[in-house]
C-alpha positions as CSV (number, residue, x, y, z in Angstrom):
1,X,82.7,93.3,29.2
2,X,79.6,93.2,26.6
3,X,78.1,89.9,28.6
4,X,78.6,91.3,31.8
5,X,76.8,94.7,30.4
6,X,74.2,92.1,28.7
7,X,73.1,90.4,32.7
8,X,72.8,94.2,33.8
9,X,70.4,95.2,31.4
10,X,68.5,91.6,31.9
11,X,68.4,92.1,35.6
12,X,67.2,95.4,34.9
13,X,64.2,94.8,32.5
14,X,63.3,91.7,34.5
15,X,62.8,93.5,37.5
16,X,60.3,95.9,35.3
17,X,58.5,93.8,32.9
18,X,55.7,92.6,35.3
19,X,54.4,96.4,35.6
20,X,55.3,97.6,32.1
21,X,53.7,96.5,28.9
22,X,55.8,98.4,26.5
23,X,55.0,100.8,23.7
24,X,56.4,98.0,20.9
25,X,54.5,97.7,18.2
26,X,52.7,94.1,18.2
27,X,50.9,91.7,16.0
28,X,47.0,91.4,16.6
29,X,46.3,88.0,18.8
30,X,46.4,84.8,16.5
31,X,45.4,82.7,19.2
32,X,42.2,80.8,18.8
33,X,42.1,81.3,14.9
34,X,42.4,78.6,12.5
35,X,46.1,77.8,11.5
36,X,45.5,78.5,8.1
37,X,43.7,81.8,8.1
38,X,46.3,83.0,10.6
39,X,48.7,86.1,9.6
40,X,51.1,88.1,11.4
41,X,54.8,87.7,12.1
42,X,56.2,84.9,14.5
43,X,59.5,86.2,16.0
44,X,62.2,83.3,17.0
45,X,65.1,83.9,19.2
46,X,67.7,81.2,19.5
47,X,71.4,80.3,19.3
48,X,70.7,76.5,18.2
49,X,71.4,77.3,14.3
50,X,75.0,78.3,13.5
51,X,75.7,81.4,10.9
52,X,76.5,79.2,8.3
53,X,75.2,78.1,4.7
54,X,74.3,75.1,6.7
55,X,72.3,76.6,9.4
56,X,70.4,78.6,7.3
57,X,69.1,75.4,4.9
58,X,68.2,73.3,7.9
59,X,66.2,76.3,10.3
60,X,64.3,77.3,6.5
61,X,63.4,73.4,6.8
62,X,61.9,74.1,10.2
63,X,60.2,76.9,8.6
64,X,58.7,74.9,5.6
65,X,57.1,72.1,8.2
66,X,56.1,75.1,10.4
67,X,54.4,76.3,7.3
68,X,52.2,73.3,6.3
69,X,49.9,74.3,9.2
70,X,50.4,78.3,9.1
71,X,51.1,79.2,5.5
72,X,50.1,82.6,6.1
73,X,52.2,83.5,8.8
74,X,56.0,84.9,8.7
75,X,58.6,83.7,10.6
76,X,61.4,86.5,11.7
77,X,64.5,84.6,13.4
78,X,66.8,86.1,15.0
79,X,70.2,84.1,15.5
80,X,72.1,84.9,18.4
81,X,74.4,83.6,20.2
82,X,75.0,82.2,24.0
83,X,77.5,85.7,24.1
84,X,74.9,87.9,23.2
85,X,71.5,85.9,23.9
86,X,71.1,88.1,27.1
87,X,71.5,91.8,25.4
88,X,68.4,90.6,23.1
89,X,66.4,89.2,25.4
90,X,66.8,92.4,27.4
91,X,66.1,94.5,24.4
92,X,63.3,92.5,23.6
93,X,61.4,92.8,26.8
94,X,62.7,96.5,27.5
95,X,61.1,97.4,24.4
96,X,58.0,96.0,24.3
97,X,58.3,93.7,21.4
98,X,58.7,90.6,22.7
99,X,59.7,87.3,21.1
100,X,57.2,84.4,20.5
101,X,59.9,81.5,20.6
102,X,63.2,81.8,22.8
103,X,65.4,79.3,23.1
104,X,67.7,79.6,26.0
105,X,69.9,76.8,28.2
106,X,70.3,75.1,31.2
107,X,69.9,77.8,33.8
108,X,67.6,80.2,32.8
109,X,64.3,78.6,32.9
110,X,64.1,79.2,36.5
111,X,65.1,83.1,36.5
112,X,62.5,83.8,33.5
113,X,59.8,81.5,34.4
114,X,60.0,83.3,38.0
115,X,59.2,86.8,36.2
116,X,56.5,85.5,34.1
117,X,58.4,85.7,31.1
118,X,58.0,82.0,29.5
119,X,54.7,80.4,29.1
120,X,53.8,76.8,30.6
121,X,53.6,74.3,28.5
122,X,50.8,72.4,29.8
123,X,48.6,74.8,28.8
124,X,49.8,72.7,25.6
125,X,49.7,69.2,27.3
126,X,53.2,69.0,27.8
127,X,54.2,68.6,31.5
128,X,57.2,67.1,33.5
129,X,55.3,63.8,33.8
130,X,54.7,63.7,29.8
131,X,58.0,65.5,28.4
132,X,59.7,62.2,30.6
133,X,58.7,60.3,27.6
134,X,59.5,62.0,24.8
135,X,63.0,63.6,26.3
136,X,66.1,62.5,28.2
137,X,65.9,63.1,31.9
138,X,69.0,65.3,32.3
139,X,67.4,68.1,31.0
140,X,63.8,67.8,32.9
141,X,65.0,69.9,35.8
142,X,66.7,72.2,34.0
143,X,63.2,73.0,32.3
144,X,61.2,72.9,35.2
145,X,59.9,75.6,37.9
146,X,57.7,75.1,40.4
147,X,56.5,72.1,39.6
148,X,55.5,73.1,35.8
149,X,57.4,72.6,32.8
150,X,58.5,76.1,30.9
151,X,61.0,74.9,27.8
152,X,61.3,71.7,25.4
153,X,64.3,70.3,25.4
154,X,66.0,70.2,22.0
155,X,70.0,69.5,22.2
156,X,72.1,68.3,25.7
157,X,75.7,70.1,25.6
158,X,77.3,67.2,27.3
159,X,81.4,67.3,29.3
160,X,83.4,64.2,29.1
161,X,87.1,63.9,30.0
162,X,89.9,62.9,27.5
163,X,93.6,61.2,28.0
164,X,96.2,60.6,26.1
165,X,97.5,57.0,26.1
166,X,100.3,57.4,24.8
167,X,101.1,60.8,27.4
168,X,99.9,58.6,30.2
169,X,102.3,55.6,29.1
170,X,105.3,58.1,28.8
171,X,104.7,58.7,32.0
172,X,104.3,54.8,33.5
173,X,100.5,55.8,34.0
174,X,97.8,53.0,32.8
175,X,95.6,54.7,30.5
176,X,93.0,51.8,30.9
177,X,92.8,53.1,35.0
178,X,92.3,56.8,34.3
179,X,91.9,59.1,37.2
180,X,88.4,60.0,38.7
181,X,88.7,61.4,41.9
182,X,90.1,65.0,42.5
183,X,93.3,63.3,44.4
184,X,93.9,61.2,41.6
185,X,93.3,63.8,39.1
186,X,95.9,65.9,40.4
187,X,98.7,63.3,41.3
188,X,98.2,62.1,37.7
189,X,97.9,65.5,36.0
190,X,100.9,66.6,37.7
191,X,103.1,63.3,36.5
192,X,102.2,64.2,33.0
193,X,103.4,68.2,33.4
194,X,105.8,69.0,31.0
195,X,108.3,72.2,31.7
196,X,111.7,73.6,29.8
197,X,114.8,74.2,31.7
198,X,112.9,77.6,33.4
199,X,110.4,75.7,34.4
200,X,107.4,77.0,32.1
201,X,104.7,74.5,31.5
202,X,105.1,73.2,28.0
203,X,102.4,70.3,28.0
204,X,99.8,71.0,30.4
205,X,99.0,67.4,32.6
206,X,95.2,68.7,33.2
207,X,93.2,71.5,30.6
208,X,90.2,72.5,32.8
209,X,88.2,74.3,30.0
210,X,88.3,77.4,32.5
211,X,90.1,80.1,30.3
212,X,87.4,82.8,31.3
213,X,86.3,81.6,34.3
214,X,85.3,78.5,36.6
215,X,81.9,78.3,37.3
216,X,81.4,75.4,34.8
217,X,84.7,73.7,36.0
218,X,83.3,74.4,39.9
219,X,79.7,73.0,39.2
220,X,80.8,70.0,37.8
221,X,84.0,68.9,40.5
222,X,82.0,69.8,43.2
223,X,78.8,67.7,41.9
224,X,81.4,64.8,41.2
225,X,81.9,65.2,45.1
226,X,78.1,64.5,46.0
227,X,77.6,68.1,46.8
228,X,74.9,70.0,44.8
229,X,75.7,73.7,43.6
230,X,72.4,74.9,44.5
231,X,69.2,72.7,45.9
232,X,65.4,74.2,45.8
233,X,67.1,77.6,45.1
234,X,69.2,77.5,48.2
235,X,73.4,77.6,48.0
236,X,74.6,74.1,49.5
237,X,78.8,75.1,47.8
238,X,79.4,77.3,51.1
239,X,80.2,74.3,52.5
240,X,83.8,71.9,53.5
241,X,83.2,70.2,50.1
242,X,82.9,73.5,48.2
243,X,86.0,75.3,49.9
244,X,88.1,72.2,49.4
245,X,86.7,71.5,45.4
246,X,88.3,75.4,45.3
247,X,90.9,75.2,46.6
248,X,91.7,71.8,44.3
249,X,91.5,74.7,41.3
250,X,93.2,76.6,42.9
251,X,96.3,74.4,43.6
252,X,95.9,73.1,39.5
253,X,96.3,76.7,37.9
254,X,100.1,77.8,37.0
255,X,100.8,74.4,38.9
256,X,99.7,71.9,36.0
257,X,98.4,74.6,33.3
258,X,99.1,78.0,32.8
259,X,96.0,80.2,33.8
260,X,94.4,81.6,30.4
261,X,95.2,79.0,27.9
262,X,93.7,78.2,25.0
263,X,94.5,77.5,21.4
264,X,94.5,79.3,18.3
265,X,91.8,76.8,17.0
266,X,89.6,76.8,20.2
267,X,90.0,72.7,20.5
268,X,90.2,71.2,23.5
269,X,93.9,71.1,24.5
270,X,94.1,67.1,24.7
271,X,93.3,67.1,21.4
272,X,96.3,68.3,20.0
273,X,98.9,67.6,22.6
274,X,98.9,70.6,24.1
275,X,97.4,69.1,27.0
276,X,97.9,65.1,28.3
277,X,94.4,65.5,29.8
278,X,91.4,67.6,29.6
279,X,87.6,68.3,29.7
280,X,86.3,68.0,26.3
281,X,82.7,68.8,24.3
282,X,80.0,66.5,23.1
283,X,81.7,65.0,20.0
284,X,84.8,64.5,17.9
285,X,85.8,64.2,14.6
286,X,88.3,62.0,13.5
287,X,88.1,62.4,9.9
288,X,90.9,63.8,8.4
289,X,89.3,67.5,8.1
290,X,88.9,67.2,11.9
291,X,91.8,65.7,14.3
292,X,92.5,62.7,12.4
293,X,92.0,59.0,13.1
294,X,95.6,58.6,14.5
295,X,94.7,61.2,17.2
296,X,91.0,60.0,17.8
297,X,92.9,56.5,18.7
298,X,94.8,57.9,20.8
299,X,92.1,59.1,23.0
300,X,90.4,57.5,25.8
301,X,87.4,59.5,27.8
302,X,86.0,58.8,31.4
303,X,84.1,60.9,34.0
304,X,84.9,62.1,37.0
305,X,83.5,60.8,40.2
306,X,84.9,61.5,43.8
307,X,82.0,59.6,45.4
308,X,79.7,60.6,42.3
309,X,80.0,59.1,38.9
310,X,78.8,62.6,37.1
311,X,78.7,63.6,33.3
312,X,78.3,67.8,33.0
313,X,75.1,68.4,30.8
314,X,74.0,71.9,29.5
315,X,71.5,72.2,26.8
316,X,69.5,74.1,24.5
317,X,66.0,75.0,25.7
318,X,62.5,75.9,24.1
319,X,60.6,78.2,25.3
320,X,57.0,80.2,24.5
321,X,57.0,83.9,25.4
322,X,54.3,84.3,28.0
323,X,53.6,87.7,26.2
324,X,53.2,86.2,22.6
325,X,50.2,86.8,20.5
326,X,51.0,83.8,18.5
327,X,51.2,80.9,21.1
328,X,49.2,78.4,20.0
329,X,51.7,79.2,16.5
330,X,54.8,79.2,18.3
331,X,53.5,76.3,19.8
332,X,53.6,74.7,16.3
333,X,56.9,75.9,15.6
334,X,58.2,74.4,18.9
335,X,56.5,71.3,17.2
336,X,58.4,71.6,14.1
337,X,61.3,72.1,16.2
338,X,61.8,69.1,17.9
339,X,60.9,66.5,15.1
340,X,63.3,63.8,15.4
341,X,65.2,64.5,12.1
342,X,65.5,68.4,12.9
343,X,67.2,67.5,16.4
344,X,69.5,65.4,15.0
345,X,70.5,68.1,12.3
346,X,70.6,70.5,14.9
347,X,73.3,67.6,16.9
348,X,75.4,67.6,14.1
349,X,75.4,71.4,13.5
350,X,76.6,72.3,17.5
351,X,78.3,68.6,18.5
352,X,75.9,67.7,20.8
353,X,73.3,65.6,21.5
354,X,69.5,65.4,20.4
355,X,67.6,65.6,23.6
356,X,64.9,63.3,22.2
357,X,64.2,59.6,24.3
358,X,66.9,57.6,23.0
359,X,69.6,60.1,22.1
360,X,72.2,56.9,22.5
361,X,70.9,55.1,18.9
362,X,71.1,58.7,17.5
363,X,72.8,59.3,14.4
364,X,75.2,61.5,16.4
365,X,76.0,59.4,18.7
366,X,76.6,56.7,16.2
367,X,78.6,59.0,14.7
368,X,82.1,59.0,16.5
369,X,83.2,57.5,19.8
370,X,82.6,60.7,22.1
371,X,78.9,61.3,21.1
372,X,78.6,57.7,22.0
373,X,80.5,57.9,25.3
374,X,78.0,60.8,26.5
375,X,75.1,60.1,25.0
376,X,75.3,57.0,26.9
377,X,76.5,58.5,30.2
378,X,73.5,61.2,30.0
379,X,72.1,59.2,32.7
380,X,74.8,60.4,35.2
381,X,74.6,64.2,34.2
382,X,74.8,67.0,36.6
383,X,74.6,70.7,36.4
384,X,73.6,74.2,38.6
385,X,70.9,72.0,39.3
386,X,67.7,74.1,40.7
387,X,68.8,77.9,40.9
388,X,67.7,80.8,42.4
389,X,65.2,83.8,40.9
390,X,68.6,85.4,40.5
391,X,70.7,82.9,38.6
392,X,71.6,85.3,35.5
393,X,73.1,87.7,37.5
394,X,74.8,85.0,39.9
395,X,76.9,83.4,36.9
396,X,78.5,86.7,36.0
397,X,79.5,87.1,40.1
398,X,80.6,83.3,40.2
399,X,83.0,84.1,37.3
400,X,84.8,86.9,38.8
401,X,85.0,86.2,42.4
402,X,86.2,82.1,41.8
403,X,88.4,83.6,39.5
404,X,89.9,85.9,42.1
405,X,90.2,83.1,44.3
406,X,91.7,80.9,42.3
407,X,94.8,83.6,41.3
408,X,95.1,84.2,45.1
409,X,93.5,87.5,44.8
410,X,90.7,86.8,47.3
411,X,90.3,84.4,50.8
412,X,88.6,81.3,49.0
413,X,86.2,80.8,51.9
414,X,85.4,84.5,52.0
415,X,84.6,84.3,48.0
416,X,82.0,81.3,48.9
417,X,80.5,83.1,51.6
418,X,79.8,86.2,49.9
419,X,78.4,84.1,46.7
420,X,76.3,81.8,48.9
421,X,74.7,85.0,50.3
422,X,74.3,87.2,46.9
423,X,72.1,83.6,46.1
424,X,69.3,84.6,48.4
């Protein structure tokens, strides 16, 4: 409910922020004045530094570089979350007060950079054609409209998938020929299905991460199928491939897992058991405060591919507010933001990946075996691809409506229709 209420109130002040300026109270321009005479307060929006002692020393360290250049200046984060990121934006830009740095993901460039909202960055010399060197190519699009770039990569929330050996074994599967294809997947998946006498599922053969809903899931079986969610802003899912990468859901829910579940710990299922397969995060740890090396050797991950080898990559996005009176400062914080050492802290903190050039020889992905595994499969990523205007409201309706199909509440075909022409 609150992050459906959060993309109604950001539709909303979108639609009105190119006519209104606000009545928010704001700093006096710092733009064009020496870094160390400036003064006023830089406000930072992002998600990227978890509530934790942790967090807190390494974004102060961000501050402290940030500092060397504009001593004179405070810096007023505000640390939100991907659950609530859309209710402060909203706020923000409703209000008139609106923040100087805001970091976002994969998905919303497009939508804010189509309303004016972020600032281009190569009014900073940073374009497409130069952020190719400095970043890894999966997240180029993502930060791109219209040609320009709009946000600085900074972390790549990759999607691998896990196995069981020993499930697959049990079951006379080969663990070193792991399914790929959406006909394997399921064959396999529903070998390793587990029941009790009444037939409830009591080890799940597939965990599609989908507990809330399935756009994620949907993006990334239909990419592995050659067919792009969206292309130049237009739906290509209302398609054969789309309506049959649905109905595939549709026929693994309650089938080979129970719709809804999760654990108490919020782990991917294959982690503990729970699940023989599944789609799991950006890294593991196999220490003995994470799942222990016994389970970590137990694991083997691979990606999907039903005509196209594909690796799901989100991210955590940069951004200058095109309203700012600070740019050329937030600018400089951006700087400090993506120094090598901070994006590797900033890996560790969130188990991803630093988005810098050769995110493989990363600390994190040197780290343990799944950082590795899609750090170096980054090359194959895949995602919503280039959305429409409308994209914030759209992944609230994809959601729901896939949802409905999936539990046999709505005609699946019907469902990508009517999403294919809420896109335009």
């Amino acid at each position: 409910m609150r992050r459906g209420v959060g993309l109604t109130l950001l539709a909303a002040a979108l639609s009105v922020v190119v006519s209104s300026c606000g009545n928010g109270v704001i700093d006096k321009s710092t733009d064009g004045v020496p870094p160390a005479e400036a003064t006023g307060t830089l406000r930072i929006l992002l998600p990227s530094f978890p509530p934790s002692t942790k967090g807190r020393e390494e974004f102060q360290k961000v501050v402290d570089d940030f500092h060397q250049a504009y001593p004179k200046m405070k810096v007023e984060p505000d640390f939100a979350t991907y659950n609530n990121l859309n209710e402060k934006l909203s706020t923000s830009i409703a209000a008139g007060i609106p923040y100087d740095v805001m970091v976002t993901g994969v998905g919303w460039i497009q939508p804010f950079a189509s309303k004016r909202i972020f600032d281009d960055l190569g009014n900073y010399g940073v374009t497409p054609d130069v952020i190719k060197e400095k970043s890894v190519a999966a997240l180029i699009p993502a930060a791109t409209y219209d040609g320009k770039l709009y946000a600085y990569p900074l972390v790549a929330d990759a999607r691998a998938v896990a196995l069981r050996k020993s499930a697959f074994r049990e079951a006379g599967l080969d663990p070193d020929k792991p399914p790929t294809s959406l006909t394997e997947l399921k064959a396999a998946a529903e070998k390793l299905t587990k029941r009790d006498k009444d037939g409830n599922i009591t080890r799940s053969g597939f965990d599609l991460a989908s507990a809330t809903g399935f756009r994620q899931s949907f993006t990334t079986f239909l990419t592995s199928t050659g067919t792009q969610l969206y292309v130049k802003g237009q739906p290509t899912f209302d398609s054969q491939a789309g309506l049959d990468t649905l109905n595939w859901i549709k026929s693994m829910i309650n089938n080979v897992q129970p719709y809804g579940q999760t654990n108490a710990a919020q782990q991917p299922l294959v982690y503990s058991g729970e699940a023989a397969m599944g789609i799991v995060g950006a890294a593991v740890d196999c220490s003995d405060k994470g799942i222990g090396q016994k389970n970590c050797d137990d694991l083997k991950f691979f990606r999907f591919n039903s005509g196209k080898e594909i690796e799901y990559v989100g991210g955590d996005l940069a951004s200058i507010g095109s309203r700012s009176r600070h740019k050329d400062a937030a600018w400089a914080f951006i700087q400090s933001l993506t120094k090598p050492t901070t994006l590797d802290a900033l890996a560790k903190l969130n188990k991803k990946i630093p988005a810098y050039k050769d995110a493989g020889n990363s600390p994190q992905a040197k780290s343990n075996p799944l950082s590795k595994f899609v750090a170096d499969g980054l090359v194959y990523a895949a995602n919503e691809n280039e959305v429409p205007s409308n994209w914030l409201e759209m992944r609230g309706n994809f959601d729901i409506q896939l949802t409905q199909a999936v539990l046999g509440q709505k005609d699946p075909a019907k469902v990508l229709h009517n999403l294919a022409g809420q896109s335009r």
